[in-house]
C-alpha positions as YAML, in Angstrom:
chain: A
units: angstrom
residues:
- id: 1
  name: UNK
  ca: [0.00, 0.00, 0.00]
- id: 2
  name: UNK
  ca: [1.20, 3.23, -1.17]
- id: 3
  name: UNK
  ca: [0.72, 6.52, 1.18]
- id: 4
  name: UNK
  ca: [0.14, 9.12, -1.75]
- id: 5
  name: UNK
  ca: [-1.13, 11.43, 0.94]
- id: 6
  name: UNK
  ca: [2.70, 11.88, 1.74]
- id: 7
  name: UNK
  ca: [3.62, 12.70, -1.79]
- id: 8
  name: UNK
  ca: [-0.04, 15.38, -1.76]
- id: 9
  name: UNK
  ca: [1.55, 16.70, 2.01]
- id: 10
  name: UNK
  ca: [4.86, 16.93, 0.02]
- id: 11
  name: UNK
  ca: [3.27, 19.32, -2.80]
- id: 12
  name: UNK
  ca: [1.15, 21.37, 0.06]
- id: 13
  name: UNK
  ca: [4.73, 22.07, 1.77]
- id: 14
  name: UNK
  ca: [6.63, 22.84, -1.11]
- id: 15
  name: UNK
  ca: [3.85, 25.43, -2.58]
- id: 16
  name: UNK
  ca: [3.89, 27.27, 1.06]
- id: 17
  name: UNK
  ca: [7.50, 27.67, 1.03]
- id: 18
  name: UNK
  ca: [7.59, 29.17, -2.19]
- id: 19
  name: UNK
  ca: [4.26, 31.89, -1.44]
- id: 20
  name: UNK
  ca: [6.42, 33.21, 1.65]
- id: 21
  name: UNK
  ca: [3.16, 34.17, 3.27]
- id: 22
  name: UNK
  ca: [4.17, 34.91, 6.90]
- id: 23
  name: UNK
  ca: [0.91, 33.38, 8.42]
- id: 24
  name: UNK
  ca: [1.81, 30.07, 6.86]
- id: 25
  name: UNK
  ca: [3.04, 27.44, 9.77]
- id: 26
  name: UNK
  ca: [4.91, 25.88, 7.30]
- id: 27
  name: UNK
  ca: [6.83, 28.58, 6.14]
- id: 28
  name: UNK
  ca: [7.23, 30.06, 9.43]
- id: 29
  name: UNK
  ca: [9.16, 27.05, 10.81]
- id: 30
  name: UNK
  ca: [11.29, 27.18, 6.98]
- id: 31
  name: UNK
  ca: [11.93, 30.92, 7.70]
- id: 32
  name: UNK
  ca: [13.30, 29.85, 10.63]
- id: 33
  name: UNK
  ca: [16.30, 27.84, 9.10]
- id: 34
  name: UNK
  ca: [17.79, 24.60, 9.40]
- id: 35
  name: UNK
  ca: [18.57, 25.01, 12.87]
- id: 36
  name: UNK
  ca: [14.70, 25.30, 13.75]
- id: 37
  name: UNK
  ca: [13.31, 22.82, 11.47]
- id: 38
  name: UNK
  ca: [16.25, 19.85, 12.64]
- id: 39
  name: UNK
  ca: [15.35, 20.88, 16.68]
- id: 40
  name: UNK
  ca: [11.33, 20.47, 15.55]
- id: 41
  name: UNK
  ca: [12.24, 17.45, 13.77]
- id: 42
  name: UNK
  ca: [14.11, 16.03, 16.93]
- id: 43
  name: UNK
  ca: [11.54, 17.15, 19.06]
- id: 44
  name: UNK
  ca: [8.60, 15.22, 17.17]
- id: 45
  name: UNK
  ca: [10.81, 12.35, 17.39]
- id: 46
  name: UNK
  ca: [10.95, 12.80, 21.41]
- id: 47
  name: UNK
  ca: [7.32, 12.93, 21.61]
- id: 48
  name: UNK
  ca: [6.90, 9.90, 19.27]
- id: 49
  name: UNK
  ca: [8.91, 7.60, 21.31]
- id: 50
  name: UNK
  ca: [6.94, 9.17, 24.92]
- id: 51
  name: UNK
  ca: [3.71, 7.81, 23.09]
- id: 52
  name: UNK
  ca: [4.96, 5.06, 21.85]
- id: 53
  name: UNK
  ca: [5.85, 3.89, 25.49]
- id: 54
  name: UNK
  ca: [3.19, 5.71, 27.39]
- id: 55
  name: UNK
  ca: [0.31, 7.11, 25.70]
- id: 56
  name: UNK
  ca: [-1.41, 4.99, 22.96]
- id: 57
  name: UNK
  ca: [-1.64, 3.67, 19.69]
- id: 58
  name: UNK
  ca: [-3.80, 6.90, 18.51]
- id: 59
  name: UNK
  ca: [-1.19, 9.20, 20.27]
- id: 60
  name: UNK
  ca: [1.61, 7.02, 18.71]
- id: 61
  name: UNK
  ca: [-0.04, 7.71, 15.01]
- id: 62
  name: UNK
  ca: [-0.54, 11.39, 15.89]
- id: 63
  name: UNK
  ca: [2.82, 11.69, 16.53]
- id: 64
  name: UNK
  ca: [4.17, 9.88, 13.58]
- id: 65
  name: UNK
  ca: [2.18, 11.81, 11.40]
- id: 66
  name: UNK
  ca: [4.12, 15.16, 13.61]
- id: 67
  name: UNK
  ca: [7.25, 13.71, 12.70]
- id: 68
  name: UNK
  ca: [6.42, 12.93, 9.25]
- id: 69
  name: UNK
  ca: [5.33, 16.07, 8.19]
- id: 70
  name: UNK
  ca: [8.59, 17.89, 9.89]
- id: 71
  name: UNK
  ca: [10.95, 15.68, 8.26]
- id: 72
  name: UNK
  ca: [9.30, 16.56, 4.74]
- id: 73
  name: UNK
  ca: [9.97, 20.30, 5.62]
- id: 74
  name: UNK
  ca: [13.46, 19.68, 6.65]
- id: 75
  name: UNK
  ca: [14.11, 17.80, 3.09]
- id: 76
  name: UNK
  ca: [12.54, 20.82, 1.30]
- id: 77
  name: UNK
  ca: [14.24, 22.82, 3.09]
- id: 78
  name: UNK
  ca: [17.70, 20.29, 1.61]
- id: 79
  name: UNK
  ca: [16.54, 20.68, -1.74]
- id: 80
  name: UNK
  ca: [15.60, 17.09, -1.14]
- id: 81
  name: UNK
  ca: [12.56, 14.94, -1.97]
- id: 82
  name: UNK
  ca: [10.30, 12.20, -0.66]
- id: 83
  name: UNK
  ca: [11.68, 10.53, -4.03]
- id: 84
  name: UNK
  ca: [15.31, 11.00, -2.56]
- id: 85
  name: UNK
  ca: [14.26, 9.26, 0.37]
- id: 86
  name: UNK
  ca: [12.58, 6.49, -1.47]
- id: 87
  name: UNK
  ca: [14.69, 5.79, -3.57]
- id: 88
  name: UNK
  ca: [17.51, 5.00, -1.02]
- id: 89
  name: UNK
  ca: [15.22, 2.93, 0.79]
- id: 90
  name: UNK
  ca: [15.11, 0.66, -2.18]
- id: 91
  name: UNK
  ca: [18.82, 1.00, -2.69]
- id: 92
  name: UNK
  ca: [19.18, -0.76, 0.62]
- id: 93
  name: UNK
  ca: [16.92, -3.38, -0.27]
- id: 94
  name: UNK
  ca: [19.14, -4.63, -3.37]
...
């Protein structure tokens, strides 16, 4: 099963980058710079593996989906795509 919503959430970031308007979350934590997005990425992280001993499956996917979507602004923020990422996940699996 394919998660196309990823590539969609992908497209959504990358389009609110690039219209720089200041009451966008997502560019506000790009503005921010790498610095910002790698702590908010290491932060989700935190809080994913907190639910994922103590709070519950639906925190646990709440989380993930956190983390998800803060790792796809850090790899825009790279120059970097989902595609980049997929495509060394099937690199490994040769």
């Amino acid at each position: 099963m394919s998660c196309e919503v990823l590539a969609e959430l992908e497209g959504v970031i990358r389009e609110r980058i690039k219209s720089r308007d200041p009451s966008s979350y997502t560019y506000n934590i790009y503005s921010k710079g790498m610095g910002y997005i790698a702590r908010k990425v290491g932060e989700e992280a935190v809080e994913l593996a907190v639910a994922a001993l103590a709070e519950g499956r639906e925190r646990v996917v709440e989380e993930a989906a956190d983390l998800l979507y803060h790792v796809l602004v850090l790899l825009a923020a790279q120059g970097l795509s989902l595609e980049d990422v997929c495509a060394e996940l099937k690199r490994r699996r040769r």
